[in-house]
C-alpha positions as CSV (number, residue, x, y, z in Angstrom):
1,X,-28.4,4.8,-30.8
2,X,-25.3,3.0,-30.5
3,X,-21.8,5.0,-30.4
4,X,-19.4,4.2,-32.7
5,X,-16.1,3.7,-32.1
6,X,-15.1,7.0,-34.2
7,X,-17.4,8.5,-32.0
8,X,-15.7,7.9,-29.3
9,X,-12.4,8.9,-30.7
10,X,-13.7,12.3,-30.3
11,X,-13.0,12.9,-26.6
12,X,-9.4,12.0,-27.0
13,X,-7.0,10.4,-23.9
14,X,-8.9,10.7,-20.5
15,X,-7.9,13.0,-17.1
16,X,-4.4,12.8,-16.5
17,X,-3.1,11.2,-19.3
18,X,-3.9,14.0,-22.9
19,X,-0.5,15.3,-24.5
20,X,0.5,18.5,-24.4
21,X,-0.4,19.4,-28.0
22,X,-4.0,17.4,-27.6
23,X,-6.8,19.7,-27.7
24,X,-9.8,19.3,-25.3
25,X,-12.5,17.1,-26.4
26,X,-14.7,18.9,-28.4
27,X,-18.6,18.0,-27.0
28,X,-20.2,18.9,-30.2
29,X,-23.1,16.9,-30.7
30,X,-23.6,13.6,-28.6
31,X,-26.1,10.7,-30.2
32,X,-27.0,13.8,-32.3
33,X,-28.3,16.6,-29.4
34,X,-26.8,19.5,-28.4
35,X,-24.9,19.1,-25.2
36,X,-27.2,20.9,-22.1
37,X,-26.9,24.7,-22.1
38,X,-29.6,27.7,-21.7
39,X,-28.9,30.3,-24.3
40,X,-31.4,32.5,-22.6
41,X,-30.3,32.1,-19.2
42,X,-26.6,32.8,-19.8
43,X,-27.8,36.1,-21.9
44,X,-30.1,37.1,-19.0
45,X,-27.1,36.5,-16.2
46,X,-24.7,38.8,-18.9
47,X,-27.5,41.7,-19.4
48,X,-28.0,41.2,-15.1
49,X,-24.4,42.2,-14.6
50,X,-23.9,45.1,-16.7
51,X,-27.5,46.4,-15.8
52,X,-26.5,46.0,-12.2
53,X,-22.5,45.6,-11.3
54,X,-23.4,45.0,-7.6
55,X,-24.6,41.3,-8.7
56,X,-21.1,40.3,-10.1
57,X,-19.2,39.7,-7.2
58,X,-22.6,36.9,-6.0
59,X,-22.7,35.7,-9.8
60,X,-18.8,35.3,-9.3
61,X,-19.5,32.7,-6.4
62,X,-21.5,30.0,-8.3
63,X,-20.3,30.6,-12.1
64,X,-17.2,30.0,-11.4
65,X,-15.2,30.2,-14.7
66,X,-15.8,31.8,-17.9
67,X,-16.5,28.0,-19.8
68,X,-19.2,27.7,-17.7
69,X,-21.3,30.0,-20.3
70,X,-21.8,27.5,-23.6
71,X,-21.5,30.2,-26.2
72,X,-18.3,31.2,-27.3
73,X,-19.2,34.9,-27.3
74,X,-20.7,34.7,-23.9
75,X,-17.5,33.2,-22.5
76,X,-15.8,36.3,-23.8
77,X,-18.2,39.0,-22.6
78,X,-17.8,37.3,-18.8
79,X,-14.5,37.5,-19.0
80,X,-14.2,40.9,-19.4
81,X,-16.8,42.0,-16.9
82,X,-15.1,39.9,-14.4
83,X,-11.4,41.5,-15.3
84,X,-13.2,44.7,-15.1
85,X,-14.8,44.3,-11.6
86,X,-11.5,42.9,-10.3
87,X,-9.4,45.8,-11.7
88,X,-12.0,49.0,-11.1
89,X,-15.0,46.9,-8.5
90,X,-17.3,48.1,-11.2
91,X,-19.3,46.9,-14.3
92,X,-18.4,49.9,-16.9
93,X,-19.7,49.4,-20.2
94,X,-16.7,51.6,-22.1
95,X,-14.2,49.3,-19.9
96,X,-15.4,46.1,-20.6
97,X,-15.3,47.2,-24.5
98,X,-11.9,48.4,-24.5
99,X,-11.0,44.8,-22.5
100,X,-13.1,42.8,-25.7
101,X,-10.8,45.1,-27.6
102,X,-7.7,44.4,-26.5
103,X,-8.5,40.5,-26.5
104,X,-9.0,40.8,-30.0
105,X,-12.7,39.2,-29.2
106,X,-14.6,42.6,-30.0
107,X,-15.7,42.0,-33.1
108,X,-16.6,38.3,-32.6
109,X,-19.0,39.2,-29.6
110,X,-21.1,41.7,-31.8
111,X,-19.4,44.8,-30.8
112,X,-20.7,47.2,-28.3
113,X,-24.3,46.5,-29.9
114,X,-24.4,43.4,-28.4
115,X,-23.5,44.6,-24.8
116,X,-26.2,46.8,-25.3
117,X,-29.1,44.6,-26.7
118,X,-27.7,42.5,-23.4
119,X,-28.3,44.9,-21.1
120,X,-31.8,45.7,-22.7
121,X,-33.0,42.2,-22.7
122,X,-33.3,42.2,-18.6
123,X,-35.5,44.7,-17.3
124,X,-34.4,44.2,-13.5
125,X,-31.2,42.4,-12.6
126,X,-33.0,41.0,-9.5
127,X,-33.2,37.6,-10.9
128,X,-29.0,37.5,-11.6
129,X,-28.9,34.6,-8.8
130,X,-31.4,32.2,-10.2
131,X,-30.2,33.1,-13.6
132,X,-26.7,32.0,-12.6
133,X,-27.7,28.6,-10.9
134,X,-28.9,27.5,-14.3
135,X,-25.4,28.2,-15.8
136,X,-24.1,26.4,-13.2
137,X,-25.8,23.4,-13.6
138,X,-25.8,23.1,-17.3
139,X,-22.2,23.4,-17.3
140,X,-22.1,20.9,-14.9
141,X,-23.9,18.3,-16.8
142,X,-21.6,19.1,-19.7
143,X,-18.1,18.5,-17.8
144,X,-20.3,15.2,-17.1
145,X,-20.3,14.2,-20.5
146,X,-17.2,15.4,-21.3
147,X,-15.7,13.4,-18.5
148,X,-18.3,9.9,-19.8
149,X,-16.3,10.2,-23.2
150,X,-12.9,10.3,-22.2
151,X,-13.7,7.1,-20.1
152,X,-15.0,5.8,-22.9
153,X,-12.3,6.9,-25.0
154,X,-9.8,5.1,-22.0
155,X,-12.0,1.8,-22.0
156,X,-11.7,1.3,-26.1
157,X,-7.9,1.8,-25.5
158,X,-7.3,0.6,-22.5
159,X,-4.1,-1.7,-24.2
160,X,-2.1,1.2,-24.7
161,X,-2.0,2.1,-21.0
162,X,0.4,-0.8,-19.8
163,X,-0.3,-4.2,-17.6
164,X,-2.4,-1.9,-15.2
165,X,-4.5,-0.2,-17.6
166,X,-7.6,-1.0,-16.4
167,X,-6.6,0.3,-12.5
168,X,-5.3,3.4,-14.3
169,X,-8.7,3.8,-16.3
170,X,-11.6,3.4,-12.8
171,X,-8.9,5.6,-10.8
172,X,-8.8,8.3,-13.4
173,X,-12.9,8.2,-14.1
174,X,-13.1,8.1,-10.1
175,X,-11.2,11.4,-10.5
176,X,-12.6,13.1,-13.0
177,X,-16.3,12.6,-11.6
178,X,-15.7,13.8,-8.0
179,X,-13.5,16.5,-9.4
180,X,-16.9,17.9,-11.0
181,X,-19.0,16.8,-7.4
182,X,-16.0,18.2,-5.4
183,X,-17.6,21.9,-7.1
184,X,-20.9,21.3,-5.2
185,X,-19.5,21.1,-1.8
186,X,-16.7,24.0,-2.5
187,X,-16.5,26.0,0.6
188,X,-18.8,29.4,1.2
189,X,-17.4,32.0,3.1
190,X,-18.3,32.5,6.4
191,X,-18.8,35.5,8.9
192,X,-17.0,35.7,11.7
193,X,-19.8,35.3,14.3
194,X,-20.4,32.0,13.4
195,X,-17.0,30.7,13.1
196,X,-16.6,31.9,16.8
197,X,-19.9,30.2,17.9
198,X,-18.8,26.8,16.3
199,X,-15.6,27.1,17.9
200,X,-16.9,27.8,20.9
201,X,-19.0,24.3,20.4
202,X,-15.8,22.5,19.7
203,X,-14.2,24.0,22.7
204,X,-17.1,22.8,25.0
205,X,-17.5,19.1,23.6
206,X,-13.2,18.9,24.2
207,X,-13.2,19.8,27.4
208,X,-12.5,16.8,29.7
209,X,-12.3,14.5,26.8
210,X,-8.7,14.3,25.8
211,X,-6.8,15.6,22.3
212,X,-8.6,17.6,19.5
213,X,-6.6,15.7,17.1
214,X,-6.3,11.9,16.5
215,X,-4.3,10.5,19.0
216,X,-0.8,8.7,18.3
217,X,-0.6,6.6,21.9
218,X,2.9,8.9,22.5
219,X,2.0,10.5,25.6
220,X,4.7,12.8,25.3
221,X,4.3,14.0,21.5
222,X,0.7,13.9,21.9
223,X,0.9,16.7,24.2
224,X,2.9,18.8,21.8
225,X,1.0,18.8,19.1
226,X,-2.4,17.6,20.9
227,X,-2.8,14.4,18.7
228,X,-2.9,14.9,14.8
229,X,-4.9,17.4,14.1
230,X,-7.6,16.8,10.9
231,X,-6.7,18.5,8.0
232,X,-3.0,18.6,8.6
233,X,-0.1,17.0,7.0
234,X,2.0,16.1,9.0
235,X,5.8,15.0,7.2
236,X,8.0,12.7,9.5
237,X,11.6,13.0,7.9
238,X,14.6,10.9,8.7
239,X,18.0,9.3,7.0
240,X,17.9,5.8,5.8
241,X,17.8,3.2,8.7
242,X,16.8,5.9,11.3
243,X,13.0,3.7,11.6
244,X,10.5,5.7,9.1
245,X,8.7,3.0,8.7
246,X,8.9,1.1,12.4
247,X,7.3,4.9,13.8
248,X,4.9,5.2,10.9
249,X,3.6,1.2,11.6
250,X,3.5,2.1,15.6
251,X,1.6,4.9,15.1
252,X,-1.0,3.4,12.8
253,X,-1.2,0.3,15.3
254,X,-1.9,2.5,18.1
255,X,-4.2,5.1,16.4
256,X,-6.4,1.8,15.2
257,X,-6.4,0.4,18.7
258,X,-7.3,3.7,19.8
259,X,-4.7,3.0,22.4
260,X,-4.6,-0.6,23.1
261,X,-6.4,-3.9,22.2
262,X,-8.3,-3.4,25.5
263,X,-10.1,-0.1,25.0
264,X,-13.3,0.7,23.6
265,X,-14.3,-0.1,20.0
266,X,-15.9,3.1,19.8
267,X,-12.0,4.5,20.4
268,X,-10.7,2.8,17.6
269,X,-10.1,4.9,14.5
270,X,-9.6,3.7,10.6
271,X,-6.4,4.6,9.7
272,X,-5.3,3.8,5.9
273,X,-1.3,2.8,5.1
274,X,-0.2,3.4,1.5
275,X,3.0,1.4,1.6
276,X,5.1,2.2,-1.3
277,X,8.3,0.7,-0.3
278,X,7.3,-2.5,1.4
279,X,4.6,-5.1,0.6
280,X,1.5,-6.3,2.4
281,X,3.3,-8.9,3.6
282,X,6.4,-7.3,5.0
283,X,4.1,-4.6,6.6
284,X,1.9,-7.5,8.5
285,X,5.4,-8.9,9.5
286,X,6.3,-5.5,11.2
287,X,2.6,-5.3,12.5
288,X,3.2,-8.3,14.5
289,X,6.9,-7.8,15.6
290,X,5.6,-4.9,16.9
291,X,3.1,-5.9,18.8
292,X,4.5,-9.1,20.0
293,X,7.5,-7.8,21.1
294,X,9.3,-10.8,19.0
295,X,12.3,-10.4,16.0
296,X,11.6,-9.3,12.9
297,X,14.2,-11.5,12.0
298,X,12.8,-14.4,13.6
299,X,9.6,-14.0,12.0
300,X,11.0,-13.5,8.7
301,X,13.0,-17.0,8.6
302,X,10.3,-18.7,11.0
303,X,13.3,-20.4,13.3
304,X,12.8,-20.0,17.0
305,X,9.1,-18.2,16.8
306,X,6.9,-18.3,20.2
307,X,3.8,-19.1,18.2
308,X,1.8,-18.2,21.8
309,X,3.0,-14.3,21.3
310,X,2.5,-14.1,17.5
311,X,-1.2,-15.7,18.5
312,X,-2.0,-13.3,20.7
313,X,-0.3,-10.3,18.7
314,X,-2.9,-11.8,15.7
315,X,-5.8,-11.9,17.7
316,X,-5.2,-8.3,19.3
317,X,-3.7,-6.8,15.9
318,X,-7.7,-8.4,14.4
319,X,-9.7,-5.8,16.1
320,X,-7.6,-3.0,14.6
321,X,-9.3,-1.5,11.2
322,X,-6.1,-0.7,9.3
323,X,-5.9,-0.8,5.6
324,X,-2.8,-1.7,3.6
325,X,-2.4,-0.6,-0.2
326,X,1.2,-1.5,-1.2
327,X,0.8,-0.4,-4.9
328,X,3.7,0.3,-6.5
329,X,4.8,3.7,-8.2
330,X,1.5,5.0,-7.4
331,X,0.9,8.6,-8.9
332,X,-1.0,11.2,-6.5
333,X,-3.7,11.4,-8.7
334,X,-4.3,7.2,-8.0
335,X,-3.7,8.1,-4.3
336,X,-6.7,10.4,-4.0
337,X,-8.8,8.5,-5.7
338,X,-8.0,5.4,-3.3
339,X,-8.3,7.7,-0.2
340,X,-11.4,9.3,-1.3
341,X,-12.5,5.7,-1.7
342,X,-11.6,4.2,1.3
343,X,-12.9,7.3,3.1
344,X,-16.7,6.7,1.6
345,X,-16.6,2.8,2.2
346,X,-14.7,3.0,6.1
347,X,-14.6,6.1,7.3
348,X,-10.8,6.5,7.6
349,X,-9.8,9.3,10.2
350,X,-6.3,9.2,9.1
351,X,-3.9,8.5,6.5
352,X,-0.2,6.7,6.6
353,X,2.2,7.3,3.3
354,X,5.4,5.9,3.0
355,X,6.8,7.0,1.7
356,X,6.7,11.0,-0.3
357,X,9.7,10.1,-2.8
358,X,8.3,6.9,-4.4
359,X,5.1,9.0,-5.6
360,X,5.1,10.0,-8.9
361,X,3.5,13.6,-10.2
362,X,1.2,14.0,-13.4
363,X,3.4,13.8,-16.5
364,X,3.4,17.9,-16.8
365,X,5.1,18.2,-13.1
366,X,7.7,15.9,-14.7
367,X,10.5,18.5,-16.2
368,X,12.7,18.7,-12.9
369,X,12.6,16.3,-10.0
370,X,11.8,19.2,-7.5
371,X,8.7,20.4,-9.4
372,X,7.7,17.2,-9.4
373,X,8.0,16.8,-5.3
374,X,6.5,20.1,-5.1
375,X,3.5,18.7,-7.1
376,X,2.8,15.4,-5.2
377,X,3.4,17.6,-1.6
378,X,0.6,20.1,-2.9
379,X,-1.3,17.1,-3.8
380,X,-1.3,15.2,-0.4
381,X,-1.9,18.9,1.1
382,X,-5.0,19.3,-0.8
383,X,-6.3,15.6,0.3
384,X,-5.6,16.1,4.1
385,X,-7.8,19.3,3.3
386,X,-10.5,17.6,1.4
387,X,-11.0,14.5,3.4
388,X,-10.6,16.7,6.5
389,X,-8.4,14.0,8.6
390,X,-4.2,14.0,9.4
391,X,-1.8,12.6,6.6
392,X,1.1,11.6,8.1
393,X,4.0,11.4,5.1
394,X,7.1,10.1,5.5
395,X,10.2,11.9,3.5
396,X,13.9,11.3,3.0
397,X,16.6,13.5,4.5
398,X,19.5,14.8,2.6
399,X,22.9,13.4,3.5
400,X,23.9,17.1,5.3
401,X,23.1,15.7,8.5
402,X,25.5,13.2,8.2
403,X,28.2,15.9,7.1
404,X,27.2,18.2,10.0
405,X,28.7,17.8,13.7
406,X,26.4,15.5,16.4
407,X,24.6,14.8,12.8
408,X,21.4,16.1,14.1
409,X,19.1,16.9,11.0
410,X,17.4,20.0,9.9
411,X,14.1,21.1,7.9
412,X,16.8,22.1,5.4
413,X,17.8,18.7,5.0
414,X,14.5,18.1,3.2
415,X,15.4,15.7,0.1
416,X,14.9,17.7,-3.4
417,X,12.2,20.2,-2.4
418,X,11.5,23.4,0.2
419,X,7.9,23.3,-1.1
420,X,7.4,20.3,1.4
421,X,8.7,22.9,4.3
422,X,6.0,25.4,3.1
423,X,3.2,22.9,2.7
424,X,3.7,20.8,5.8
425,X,1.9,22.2,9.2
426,X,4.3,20.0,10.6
427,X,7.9,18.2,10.5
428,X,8.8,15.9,12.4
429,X,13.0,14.9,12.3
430,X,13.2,11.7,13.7
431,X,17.1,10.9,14.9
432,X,18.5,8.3,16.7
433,X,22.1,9.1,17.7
434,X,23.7,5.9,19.1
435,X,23.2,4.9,14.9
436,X,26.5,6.5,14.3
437,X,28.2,4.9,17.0
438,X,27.3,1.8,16.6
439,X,30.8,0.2,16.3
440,X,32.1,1.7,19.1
441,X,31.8,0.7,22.3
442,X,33.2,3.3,23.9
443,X,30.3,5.9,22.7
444,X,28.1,3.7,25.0
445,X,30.1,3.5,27.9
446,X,30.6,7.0,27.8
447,X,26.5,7.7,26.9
448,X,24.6,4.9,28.7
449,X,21.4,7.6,28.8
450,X,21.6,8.2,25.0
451,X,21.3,3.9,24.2
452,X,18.1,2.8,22.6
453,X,16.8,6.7,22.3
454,X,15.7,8.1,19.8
455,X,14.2,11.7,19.2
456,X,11.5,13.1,17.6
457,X,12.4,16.6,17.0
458,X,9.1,18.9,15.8
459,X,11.0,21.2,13.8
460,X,7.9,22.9,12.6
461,X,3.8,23.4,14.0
462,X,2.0,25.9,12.5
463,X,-0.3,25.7,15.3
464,X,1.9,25.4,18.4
465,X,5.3,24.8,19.7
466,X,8.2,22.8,18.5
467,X,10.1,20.9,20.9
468,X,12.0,17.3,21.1
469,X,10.3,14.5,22.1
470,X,11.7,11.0,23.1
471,X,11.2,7.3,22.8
472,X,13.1,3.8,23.5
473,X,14.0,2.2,20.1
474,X,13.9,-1.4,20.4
475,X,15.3,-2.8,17.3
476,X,14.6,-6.7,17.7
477,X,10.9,-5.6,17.5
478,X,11.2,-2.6,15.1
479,X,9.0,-0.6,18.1
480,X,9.4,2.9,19.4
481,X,8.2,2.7,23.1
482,X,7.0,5.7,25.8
483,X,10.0,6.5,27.7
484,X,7.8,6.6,31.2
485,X,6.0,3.0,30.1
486,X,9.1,1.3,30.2
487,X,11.7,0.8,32.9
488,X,15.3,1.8,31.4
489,X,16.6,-1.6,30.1
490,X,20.4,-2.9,30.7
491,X,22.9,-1.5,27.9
492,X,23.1,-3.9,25.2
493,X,27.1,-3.6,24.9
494,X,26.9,-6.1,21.8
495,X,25.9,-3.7,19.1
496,X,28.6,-1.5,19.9
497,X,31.2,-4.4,19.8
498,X,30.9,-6.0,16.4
499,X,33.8,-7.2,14.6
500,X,34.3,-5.7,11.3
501,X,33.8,-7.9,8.1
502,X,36.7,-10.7,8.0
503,X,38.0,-9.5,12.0
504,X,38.5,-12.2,14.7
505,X,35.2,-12.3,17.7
506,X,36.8,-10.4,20.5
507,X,38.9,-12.9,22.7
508,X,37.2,-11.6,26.3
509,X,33.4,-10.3,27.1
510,X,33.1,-6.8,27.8
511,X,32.6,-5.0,30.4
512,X,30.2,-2.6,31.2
513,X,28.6,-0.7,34.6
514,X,24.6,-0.6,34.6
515,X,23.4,0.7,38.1
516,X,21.8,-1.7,40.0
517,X,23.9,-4.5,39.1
518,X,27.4,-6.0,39.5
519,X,30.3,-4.9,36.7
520,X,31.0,-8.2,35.1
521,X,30.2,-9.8,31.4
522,X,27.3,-8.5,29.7
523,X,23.9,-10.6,29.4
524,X,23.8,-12.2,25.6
525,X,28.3,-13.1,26.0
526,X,29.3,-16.4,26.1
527,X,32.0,-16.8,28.5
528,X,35.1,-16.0,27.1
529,X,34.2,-15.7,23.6
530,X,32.7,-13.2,21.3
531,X,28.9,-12.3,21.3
532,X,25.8,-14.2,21.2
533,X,23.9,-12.8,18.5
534,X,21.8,-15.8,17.8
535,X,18.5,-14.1,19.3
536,X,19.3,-10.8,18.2
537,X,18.6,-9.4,14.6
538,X,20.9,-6.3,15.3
539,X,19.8,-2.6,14.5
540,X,21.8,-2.3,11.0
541,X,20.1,-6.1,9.9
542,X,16.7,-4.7,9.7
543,X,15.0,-2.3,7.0
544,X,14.5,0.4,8.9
């Protein structure tokens, strides 16, 4: 038999997207059946727990909600016992009627008569378990087609849902259908014997072999926080310009390459990048900066490229299994359903978002901006739980930092929400300090160890310390190096020495001492004149 279109009209807007004022679907009767439910199995589970209140807190464990139960009057009666047992740990048959009572339900479940004829229906409340599987299950298969309507109901009007309508509609069936699987893998409680004995497992398989967590190919902040550890988010907040984005790109390079182009595949790890500020384009551009060691800047107006580095960046940047989403205004709910996704077809073993701010929260979250935040950080926390692999999420800084002395941030300077402080197991505060100097030339003369470094302060770990880790920023390439793989590079005096908008070059080359070499002009001057900058994209041209 053939649904109607009225039919369908019955379930209403889909996950995600029913007003306020719209009332659930109702399931009623589907190409003219009752939807799947055991009268006598939910009125045997009911009579087990008052016979026997010592099966609730089990029955509790797989029925899971009162609408699991069909009948109206059944979801009632649960209710109460389960109030009861939380209040008093018992199944009292006077308690559970005054409860009915003061729900105003009394009447409408039959009175105590009913409780009674329940009770006296089971003669041993042995079978509560099995009794409560079938529940279970037949409720199951009714979110199931309560969930198939409202995507049908989505699919007839998928017109009114905007230019990416259809997206909107798979992403939110995707949703709704593992949200009812997600139920079947929920996790038991375990004693504490085991828990020891698998930890002692993990303990023995990590010994000799490196990190726990995923590593980030920063020797330095991989021993703090020993690599990213699965099931953690992990927020890396800076101001504007600081290099969000350049750190976030790094990382994922080097987590794919499972430390370099040259190491094993098996070492490689599937890392997903949901770029909401940049496109697929501008992300491969960084990629290959990056890895090339060439400028951005070059790359981006193709004048003066070394097609022999960008080559061999390409063929090395091939073997690395990273996957690039750069939809825009993506809501959580489309995130998870693209991780989740991407997780079942690839494996991923870590996730890249940049960054927090540009997601949006279900319309409900929506009445003040930090509810909102608070919504999509709870949301990425429960995905880094569910998937069981690190998020890294990149935030924005308030501008305190920039009002406070040495402008060195702080976790309080988290932009429009202390929820993220709370749900984060860690922060990172990435600061580069020669940014606010960098029209003065003095500041580097007088702080030739601070040039090109840039810190990574973990504010917070949940797990282990917090400390300050740094790295050499090279802004041509947008790359944050290992301070101990790199020899310290010659001051670049020429950032510090730029003439303001409209001003005159600077008549003579400045001077500067670098040990090991002579004082005189500094590489990248012509003689006599003002700075060379023709090779050199500067660190406030690039979007950082």
């Amino acid at each position: 038999m053939a649904m109607s279109e009225q039919d369908v009209s019955r379930f209403g807007p889909g996950p995600g997207r029913r007003r306020p004022d719209t009332p659930a679907a109702p399931l009623g009767k589907l190409f003219d059946r009752e939807p799947p439910y055991s009268r006598e199995a939910e009125a045997s589970l009911l009579g087990s727990m008052i016979l026997d209140p010592n099966q609730i807190g089990d029955v509790m464990m797989v029925v899971r909600r009162p609408d699991d139960f069909y009948l109206v009057e059944h979801q009632h009666i649960y209710k109460a016992i389960i109030e009861v047992y939380d209040a008093h740990h018992s199944g009292d048959l006077v308690q559970i009627q005054e409860k009915l009572r003061s729900a105003g339900v009394y009447d409408l479940v039959g009175g105590g008569e009913k409780l009674v004829e329940l009770a006296e229906a089971v003669p041993s409340a042995v079978n509560a378990p099995h009794y409560a599987r079938i529940v279970a299950e037949k409720s199951k298969l009714r979110r199931l087609i309560d969930a198939a309507g409202r995507i049908l109901y989505d699919a007839y009007h998928v017109g009114n849902l905007g230019p990416e309508g259809v997206k909107e509609v798979v992403d939110a069936a995707e949703t709704a259908v593992f949200e009812i699987a997600e139920d079947e893998t929920a996790n038991e409680p375990e004693d504490l014997q085991t828990l020891l004995h698998k930890e002692m497992e993990r303990l023995e398989a990590q010994d000799g072999q490196g990190y726990s967590g995923v590593p980030t190919g920063y020797g330095d902040l991989d021993e703090l926080l020993r690599g990213l550890q699965p099931g953690e988010l992990i927020i890396v907040a800076a101001r504007p310009s600081m290099g969000k984005t350049a750190l976030a790109l790094n990382m994922a390079e080097q987590i794919a390459l499972g430390g370099g182009a040259s190491g094993k595949a098996e070492a490689r790890c599937p890392i997903a990048v949901f770029s909401l500020e940049m496109s697929k384009g501008a992300v491969t551009q960084r990629l290959i900066s990056a890895r090339s060691g060439l400028s951005s800047h070059h790359l981006r107006s193709g004048h003066g490229v070394d097609f022999r580095k960008v080559i061999q960046a390409c063929g090395e940047l091939a073997q690395a299994p990273v996957f690039v989403d750069d939809t825009p205004n993506m809501s959580v709910m489309t995130l998870r359903a693209r991780a989740r996704r991407l997780y079942r077809q690839h494996k991923i073993r870590c996730i890249m978002i940049d960054y927090l701010q540009l997601l949006t929260a279900p319309s409900a979250a929506r009445e003040s901006r930090q509810v909102e935040v608070s919504s999509i950080s709870r949301g990425i926390k429960a995905l880094a739980r569910e998937l069981n692999v690190p998020i890294v999420c990149l935030s924005q800084l308030n501008r305190a930092s920039e009002q406070r002395e040495g402008n060195r941030p702080r976790m309080a300077d988290l932009r429009e929400s202390g929820s993220i402080e709370q749900d984060a197991d860690v922060i990172v505060l990435l600061h580069r300090e020669e940014y606010y100097h960098v029209q003065n030339p003095d500041w580097a003369l007088e702080n030739p160890d601070k040039v090109g470094i840039a810190e990574l302060i973990v504010a917070k770990q949940r797990n282990g310390p917090t400390g300050v880790v740094k790295l050499k920023w090279d802004s041509g390439s947008t790359r944050f190096k290992n301070l101990d793989e790199y020899a310290r590079e010659p001051v670049d005096i020429d950032r510090y020495n730029r003439p303001a908008a409209g001003a005159e070059p600077a008549p003579f080359a400045p001077q500067v001492f670098v040990p090991g070499r002579k004082t005189g002009p500094v590489a990248g001057h012509r003689d006599g004149g003002g700075p060379d900058r023709s090779g050199d994209a500067g660190i406030d041209d690039l979007p950082v």
